[in-house]
Structure formats: C-alpha cells, structure tokens
PATOR-358627 format. One record per residue (C-alpha): residue in three letters; x, y, z. Coordinates in nm, 3 decimals. Each point is the difference from the previous one (the first is absolute). Layout:
N
<node><code>ala</code><x>X</x><y>Y</y><z>Z</z></node>
...
//
This chain:
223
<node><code>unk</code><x>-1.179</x><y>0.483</y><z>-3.501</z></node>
<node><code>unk</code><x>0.036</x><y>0.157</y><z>-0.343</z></node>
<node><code>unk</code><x>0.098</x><y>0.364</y><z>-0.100</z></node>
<node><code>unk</code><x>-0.353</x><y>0.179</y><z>-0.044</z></node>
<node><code>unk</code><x>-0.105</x><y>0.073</y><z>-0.406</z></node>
<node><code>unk</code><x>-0.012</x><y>0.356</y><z>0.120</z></node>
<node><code>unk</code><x>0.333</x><y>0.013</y><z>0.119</z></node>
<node><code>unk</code><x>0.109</x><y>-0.137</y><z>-0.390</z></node>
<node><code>unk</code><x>-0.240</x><y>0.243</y><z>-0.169</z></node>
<node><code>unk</code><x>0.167</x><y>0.321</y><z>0.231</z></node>
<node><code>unk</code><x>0.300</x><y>-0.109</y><z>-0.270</z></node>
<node><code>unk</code><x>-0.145</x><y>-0.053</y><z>-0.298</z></node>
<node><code>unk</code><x>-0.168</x><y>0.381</y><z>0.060</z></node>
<node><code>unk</code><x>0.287</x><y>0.151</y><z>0.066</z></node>
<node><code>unk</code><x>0.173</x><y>-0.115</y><z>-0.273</z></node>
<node><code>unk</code><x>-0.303</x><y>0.093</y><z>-0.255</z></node>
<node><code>unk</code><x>-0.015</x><y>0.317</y><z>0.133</z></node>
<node><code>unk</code><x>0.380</x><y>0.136</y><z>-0.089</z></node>
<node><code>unk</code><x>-0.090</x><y>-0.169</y><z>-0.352</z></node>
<node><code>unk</code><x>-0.294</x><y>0.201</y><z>-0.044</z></node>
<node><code>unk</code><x>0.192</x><y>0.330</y><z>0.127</z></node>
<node><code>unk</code><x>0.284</x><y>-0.095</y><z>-0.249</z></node>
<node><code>unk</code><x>-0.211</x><y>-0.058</y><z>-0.240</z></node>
<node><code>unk</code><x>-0.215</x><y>0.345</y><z>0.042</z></node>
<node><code>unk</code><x>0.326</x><y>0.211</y><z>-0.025</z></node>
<node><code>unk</code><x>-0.120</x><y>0.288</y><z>-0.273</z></node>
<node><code>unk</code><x>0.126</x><y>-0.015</y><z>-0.333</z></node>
<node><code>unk</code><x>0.012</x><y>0.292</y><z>-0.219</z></node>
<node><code>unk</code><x>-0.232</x><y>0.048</y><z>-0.353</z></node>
<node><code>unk</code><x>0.203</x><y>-0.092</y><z>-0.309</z></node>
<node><code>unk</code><x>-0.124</x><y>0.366</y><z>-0.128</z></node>
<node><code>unk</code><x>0.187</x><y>0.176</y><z>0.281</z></node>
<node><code>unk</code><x>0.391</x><y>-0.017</y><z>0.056</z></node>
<node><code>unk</code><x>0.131</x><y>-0.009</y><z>0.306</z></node>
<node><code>unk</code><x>0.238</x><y>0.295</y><z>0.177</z></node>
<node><code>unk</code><x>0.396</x><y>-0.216</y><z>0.099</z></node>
<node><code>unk</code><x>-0.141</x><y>0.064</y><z>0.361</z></node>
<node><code>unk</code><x>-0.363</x><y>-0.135</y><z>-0.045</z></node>
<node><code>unk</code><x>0.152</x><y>-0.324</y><z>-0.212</z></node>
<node><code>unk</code><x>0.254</x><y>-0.020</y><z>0.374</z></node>
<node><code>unk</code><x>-0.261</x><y>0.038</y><z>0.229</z></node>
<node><code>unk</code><x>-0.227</x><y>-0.299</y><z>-0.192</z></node>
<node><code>unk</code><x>0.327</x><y>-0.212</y><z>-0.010</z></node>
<node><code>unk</code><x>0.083</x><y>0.037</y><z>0.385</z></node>
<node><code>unk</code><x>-0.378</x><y>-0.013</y><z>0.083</z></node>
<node><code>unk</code><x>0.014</x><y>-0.387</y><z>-0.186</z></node>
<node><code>unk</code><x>0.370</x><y>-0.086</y><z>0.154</z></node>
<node><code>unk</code><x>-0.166</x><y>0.084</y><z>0.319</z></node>
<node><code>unk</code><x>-0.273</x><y>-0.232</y><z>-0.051</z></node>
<node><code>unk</code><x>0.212</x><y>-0.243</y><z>-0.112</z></node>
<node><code>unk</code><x>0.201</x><y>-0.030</y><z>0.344</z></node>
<node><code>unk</code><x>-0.270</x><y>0.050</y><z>0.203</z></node>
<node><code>unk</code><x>-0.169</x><y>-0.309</y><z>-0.176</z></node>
<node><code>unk</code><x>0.350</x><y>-0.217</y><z>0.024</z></node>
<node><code>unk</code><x>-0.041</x><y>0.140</y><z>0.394</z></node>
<node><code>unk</code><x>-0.336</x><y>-0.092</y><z>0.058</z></node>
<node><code>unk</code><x>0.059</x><y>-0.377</y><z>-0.110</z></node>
<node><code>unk</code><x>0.313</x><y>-0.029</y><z>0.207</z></node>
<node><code>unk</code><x>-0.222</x><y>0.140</y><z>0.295</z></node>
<node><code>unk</code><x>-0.290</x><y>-0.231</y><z>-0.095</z></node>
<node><code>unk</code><x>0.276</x><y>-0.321</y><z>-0.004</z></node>
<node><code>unk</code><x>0.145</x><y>0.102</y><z>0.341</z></node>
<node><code>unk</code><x>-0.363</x><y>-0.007</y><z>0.147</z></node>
<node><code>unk</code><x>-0.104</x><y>-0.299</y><z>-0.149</z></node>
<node><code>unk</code><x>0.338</x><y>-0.160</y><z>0.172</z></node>
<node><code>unk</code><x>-0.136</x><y>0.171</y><z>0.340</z></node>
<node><code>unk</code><x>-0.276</x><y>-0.151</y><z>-0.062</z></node>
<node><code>unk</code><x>0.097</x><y>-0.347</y><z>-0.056</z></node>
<node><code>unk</code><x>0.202</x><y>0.002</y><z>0.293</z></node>
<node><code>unk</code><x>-0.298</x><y>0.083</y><z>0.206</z></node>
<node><code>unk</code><x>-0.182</x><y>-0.301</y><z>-0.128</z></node>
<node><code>unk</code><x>0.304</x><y>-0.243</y><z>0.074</z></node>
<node><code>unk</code><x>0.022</x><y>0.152</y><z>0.385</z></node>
<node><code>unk</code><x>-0.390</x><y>-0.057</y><z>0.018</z></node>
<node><code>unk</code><x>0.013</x><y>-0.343</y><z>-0.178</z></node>
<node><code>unk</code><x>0.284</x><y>-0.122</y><z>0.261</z></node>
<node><code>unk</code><x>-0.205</x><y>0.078</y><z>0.295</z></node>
<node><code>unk</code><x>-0.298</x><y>-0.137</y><z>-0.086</z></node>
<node><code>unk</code><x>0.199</x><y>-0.302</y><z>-0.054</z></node>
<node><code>unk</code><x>0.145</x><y>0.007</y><z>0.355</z></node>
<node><code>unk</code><x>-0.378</x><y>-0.086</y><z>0.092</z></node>
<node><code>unk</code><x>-0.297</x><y>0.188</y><z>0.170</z></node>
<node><code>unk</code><x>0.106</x><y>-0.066</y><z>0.355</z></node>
<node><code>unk</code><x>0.316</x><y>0.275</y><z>-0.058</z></node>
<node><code>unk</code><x>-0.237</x><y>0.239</y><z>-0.126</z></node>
<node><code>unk</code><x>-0.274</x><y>-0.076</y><z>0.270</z></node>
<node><code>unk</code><x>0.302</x><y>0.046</y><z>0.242</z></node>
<node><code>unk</code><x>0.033</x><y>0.386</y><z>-0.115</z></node>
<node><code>unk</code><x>-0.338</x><y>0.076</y><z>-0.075</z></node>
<node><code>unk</code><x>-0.115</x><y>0.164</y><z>0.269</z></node>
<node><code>unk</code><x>0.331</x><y>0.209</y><z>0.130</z></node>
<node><code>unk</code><x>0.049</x><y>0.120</y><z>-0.377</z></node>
<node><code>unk</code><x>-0.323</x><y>0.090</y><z>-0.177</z></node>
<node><code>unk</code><x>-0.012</x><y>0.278</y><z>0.019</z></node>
<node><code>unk</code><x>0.368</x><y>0.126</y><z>-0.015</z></node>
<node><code>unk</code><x>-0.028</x><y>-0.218</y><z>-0.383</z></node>
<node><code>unk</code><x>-0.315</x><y>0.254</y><z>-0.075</z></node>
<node><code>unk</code><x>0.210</x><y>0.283</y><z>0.119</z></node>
<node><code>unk</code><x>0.314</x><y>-0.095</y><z>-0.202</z></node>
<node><code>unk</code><x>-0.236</x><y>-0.080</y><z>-0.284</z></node>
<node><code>unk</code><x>-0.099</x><y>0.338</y><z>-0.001</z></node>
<node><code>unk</code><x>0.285</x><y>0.103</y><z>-0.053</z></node>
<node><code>unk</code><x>0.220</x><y>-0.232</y><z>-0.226</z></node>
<node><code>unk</code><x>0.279</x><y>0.178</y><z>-0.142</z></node>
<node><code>unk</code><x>-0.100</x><y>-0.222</y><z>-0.316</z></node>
<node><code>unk</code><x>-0.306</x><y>0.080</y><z>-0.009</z></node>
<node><code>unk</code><x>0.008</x><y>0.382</y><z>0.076</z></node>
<node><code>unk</code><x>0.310</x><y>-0.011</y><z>-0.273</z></node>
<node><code>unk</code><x>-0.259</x><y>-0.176</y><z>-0.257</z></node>
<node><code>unk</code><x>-0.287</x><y>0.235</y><z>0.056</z></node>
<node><code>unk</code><x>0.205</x><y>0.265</y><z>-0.016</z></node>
<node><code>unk</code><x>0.173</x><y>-0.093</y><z>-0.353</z></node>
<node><code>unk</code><x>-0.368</x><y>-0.121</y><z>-0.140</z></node>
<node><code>unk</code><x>-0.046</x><y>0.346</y><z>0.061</z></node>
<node><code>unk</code><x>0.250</x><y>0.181</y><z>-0.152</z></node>
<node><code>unk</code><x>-0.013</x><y>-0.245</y><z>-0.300</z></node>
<node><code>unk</code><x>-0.377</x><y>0.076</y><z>-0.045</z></node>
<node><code>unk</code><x>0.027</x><y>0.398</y><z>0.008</z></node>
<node><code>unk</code><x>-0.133</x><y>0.084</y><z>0.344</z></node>
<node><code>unk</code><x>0.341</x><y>0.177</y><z>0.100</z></node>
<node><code>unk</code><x>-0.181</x><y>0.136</y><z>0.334</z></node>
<node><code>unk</code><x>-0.039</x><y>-0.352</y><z>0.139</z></node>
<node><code>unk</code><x>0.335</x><y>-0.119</y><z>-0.127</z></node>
<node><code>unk</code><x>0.173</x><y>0.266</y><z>0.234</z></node>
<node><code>unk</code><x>-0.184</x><y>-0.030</y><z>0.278</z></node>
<node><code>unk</code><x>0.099</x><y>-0.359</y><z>-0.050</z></node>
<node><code>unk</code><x>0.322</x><y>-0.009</y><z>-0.030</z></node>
<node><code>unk</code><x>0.052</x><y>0.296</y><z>0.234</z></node>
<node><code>unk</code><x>-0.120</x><y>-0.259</y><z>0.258</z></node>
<node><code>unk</code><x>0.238</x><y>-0.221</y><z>-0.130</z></node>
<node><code>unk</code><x>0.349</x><y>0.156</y><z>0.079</z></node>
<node><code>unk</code><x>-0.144</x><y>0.151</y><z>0.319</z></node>
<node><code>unk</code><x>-0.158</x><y>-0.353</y><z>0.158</z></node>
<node><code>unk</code><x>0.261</x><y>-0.254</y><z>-0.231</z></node>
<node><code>unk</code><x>0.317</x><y>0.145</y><z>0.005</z></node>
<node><code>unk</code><x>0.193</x><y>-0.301</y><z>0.013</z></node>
<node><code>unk</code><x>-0.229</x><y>-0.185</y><z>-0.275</z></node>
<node><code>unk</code><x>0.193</x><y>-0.152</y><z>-0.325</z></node>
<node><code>unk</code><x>-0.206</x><y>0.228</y><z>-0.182</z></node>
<node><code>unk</code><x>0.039</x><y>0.327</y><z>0.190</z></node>
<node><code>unk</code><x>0.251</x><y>0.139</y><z>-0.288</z></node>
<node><code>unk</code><x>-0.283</x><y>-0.087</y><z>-0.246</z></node>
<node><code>unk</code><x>-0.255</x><y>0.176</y><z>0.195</z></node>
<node><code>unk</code><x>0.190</x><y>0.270</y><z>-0.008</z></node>
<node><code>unk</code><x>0.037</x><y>-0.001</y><z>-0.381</z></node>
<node><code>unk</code><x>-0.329</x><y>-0.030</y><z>-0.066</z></node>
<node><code>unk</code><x>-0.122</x><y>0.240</y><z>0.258</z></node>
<node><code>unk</code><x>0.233</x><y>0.198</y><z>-0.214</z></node>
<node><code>unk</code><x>-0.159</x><y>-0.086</y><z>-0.336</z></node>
<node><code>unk</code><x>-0.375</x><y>0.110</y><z>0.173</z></node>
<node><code>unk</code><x>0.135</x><y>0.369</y><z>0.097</z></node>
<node><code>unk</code><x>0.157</x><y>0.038</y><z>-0.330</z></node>
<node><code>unk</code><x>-0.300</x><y>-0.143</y><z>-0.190</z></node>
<node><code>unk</code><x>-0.213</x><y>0.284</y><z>0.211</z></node>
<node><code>unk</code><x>0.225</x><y>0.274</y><z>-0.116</z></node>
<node><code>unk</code><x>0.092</x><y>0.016</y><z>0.358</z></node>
<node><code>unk</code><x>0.455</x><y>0.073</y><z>-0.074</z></node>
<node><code>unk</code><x>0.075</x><y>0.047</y><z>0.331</z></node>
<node><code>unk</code><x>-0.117</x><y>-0.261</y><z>0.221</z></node>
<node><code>unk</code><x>0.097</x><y>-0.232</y><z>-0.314</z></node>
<node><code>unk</code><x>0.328</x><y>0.095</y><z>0.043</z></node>
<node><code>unk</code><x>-0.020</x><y>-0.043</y><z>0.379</z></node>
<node><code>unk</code><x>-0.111</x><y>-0.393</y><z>-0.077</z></node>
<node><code>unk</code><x>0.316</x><y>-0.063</y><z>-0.265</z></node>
<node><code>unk</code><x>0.235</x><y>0.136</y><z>0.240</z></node>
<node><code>unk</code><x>-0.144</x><y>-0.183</y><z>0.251</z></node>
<node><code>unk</code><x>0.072</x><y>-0.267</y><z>-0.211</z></node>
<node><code>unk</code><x>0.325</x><y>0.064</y><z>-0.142</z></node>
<node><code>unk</code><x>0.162</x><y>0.034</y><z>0.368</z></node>
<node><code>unk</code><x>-0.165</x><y>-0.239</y><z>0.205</z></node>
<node><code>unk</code><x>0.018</x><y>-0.247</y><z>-0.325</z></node>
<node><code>unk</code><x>0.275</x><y>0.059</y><z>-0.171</z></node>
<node><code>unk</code><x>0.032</x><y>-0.362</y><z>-0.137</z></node>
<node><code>unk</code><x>-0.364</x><y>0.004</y><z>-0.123</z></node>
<node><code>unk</code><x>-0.018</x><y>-0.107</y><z>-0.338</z></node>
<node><code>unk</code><x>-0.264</x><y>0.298</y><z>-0.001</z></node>
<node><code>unk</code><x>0.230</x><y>0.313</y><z>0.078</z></node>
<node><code>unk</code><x>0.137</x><y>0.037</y><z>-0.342</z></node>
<node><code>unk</code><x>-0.361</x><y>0.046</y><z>-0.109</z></node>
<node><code>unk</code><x>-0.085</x><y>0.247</y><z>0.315</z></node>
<node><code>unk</code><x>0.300</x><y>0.192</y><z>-0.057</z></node>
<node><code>unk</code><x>-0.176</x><y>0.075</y><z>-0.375</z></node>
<node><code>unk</code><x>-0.296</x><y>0.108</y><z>0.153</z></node>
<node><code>unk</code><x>0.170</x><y>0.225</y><z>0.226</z></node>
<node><code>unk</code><x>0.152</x><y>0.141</y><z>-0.331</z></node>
<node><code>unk</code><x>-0.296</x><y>0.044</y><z>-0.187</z></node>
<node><code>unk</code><x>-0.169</x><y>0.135</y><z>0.349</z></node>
<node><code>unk</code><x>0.208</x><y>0.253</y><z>0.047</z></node>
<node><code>unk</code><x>0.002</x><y>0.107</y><z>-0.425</z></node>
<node><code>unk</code><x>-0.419</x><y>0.006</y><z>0.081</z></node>
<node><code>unk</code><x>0.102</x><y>0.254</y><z>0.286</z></node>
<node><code>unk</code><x>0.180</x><y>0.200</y><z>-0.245</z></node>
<node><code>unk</code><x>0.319</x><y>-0.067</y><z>0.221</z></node>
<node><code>unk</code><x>0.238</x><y>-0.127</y><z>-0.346</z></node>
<node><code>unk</code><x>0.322</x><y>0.065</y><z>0.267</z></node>
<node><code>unk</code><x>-0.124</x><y>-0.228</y><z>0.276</z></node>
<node><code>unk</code><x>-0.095</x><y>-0.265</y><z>-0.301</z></node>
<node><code>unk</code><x>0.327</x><y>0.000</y><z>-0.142</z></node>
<node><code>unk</code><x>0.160</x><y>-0.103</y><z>0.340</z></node>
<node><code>unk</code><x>-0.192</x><y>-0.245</y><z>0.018</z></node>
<node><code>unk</code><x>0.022</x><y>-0.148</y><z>-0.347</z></node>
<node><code>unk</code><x>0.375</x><y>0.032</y><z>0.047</z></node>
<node><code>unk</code><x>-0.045</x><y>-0.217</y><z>0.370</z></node>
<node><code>unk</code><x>-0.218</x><y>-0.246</y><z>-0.219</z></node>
<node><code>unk</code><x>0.273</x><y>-0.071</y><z>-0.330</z></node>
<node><code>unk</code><x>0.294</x><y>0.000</y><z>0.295</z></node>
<node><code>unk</code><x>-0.126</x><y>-0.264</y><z>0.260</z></node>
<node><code>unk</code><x>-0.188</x><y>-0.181</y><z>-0.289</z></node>
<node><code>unk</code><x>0.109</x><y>0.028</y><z>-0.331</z></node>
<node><code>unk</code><x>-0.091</x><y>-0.325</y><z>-0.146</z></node>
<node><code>unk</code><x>-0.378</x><y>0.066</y><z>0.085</z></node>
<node><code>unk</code><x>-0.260</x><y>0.063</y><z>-0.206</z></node>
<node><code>unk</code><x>-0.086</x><y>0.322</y><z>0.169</z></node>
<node><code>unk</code><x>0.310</x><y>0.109</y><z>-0.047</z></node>
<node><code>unk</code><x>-0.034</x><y>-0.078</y><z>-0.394</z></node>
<node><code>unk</code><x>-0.286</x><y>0.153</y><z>-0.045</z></node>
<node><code>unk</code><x>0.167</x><y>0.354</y><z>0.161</z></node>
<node><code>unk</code><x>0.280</x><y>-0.067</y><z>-0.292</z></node>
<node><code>unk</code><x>-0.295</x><y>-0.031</y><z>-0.234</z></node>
<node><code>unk</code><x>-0.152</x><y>0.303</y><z>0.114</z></node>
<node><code>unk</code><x>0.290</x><y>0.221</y><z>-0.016</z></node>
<node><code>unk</code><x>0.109</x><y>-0.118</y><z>-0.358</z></node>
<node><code>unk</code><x>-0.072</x><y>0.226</y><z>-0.289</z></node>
//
C-alpha cells in the first residue's frame, strides 16, 4: 500500500495557503506615509506570518513522518501474510472502524487543515476534541497551540489565553510555549489589560530568553 495522492496534496495546500496569506499582507500607497504605529503594526503583521509559515512546515514535516510510519506498520503486516490478518478479522472489525474514527492523527490533521485554510470554527471544535479525547498524544501540546492560534485568530482573548496556558503548564518543554506565551501577551494588550501583558512578557524573556518570541518583545519595546 502507498500513501494516498490526497493525503500529499492536504500538504502541498497547506503550505500554498500561508504563501498566499503572506503574500496578501496590505501594503500602503507610495502617496500616503505611514503613522510609527501603522509602519509597527504592518511589520509585526509580516513577522507573524513569517513564523506561522516556518510553523506550518515543521507541522506539515512531523505529519508526513506520522505518516510514513503508518505505512511501514501496514507494510510489515501485510508481509506477515493474510492468514494473521484473517485470524483477527472477525473479533476486530469493527473496533479498527471505531478507532479509525477516531485517530488522534487523523482528528489532529483535519483539525490543522482547518485552521490552516481559515475555517477557525472547525479548527476548535477540532482540536477541542483533541486535548479532551488525546491527552496523552505526542501532539497534545501542539493541539493546544494551535487551538490557541484559532481563538486568537477569532478575536476570541480569553479562551486563547486559556489554550496557551494550557499549554505553557502542561507543556512546558514544548518548543511551542515561547510562541504561546506571545500570544498571551498580545491577548491580553487586545483586552486592553497592558499590566497583565507585561507579566507575561516578563515570564516569556525570563524562562526563554534566547527565543524568538522573546526577541521580538525586545524589538517591540525599542524606540
């Protein structure tokens, strides 16, 4: 058996579609200058973009190993012949359907094909379903970070904060929480809360100063 064309063409989508969003980023009339704060906001908006796109291929390259490993399990037990699959047939078919169903790999891919193609609705309910039914999953911290990314991209602070957190504690050796811990940041400046942000910021450039989150909050603050 061979990994499906669709499965290849979920990545090639999801990759085209943070180029496209980079590439649609606004830029301002050469007759019109911009205000310091407007020229900011356009050069966070494309750092943004930029690690989300460096995020998305890391994602995309940690599925496509998922994947391959599938296809090597599958391959090996063909090879052990049809009488060991005859054997289990009947007692398991239709526990496999069940489990199917419910593939944390498979609910994890839908769920970031999703997010990665706008529809921020099904990317929660997704990953929601995720952390509640996978908890012990290898990608459990990343479903929370990008059940993070979906509130935030709806302009929904709180429960965005309630994901990073989630994230930050339960994860705290994610290579993702440096990230999340921005988010809670710029979540809680969206909320008009600049005390709470600070905290934060100060959290994220203590535990993780060498990260580029943590940069970009030195960048930020520099006049």
């Amino acid at each position: 058996m061979m990994i499906s064309k669709n499965e290849t063409a979920v990545f090639l989508v999801l990759l085209a579609t943070l180029l496209l969003t980079a590439c649609a980023v606004p830029q301002a009339p050469a007759d019109r200058a911009l205000s310091p704060a407007q020229a900011q906001q356009l050069i966070d908006r494309q750092q943004e973009l930029a690690d989300q796109l460096v995020q998305v291929r890391g994602e995309l390259d940690t599925m496509r190993s998922t994947l391959e490993e599938q296809q090597a399990a599958i391959d090996d037990l063909e090879r052990r012949g049809p009488a060991v699959v005859d054997e289990a047939q009947g007692e398991t078919e239709a526990a496999t359907e069940a489990v199917l169903d419910l593939s944390p790999t498979e609910v994890y891919r839908k769920s970031f094909a999703a997010y990665a193609s706008g529809d921020y609705a099904r990317a929660i309910e997704g990953f929601e379903l995720f952390v509640e039914n996978f908890p012990e999953s290898r990608y459990t911290g990343n479903a929370y970070y990008w059940l993070g990314e979906s509130y935030f991209a709806r302009r929904n602070y709180p429960e965005a904060i309630s994901a990073f957190r989630s994230l930050a504690e339960q994860f705290p050796e994610s290579t993702k929480v440096p990230e999340g811990l921005f988010k809670v940041a710029r979540s809680y400046t969206r909320m008009d809360q600049p005390e709470q942000a600070e905290k934060v910021v100060e959290l994220l450039r203590e535990r993780y100063p060498e990260s580029q989150a943590a940069q970009r909050t030195l960048e930020t603050a520099a006049p």
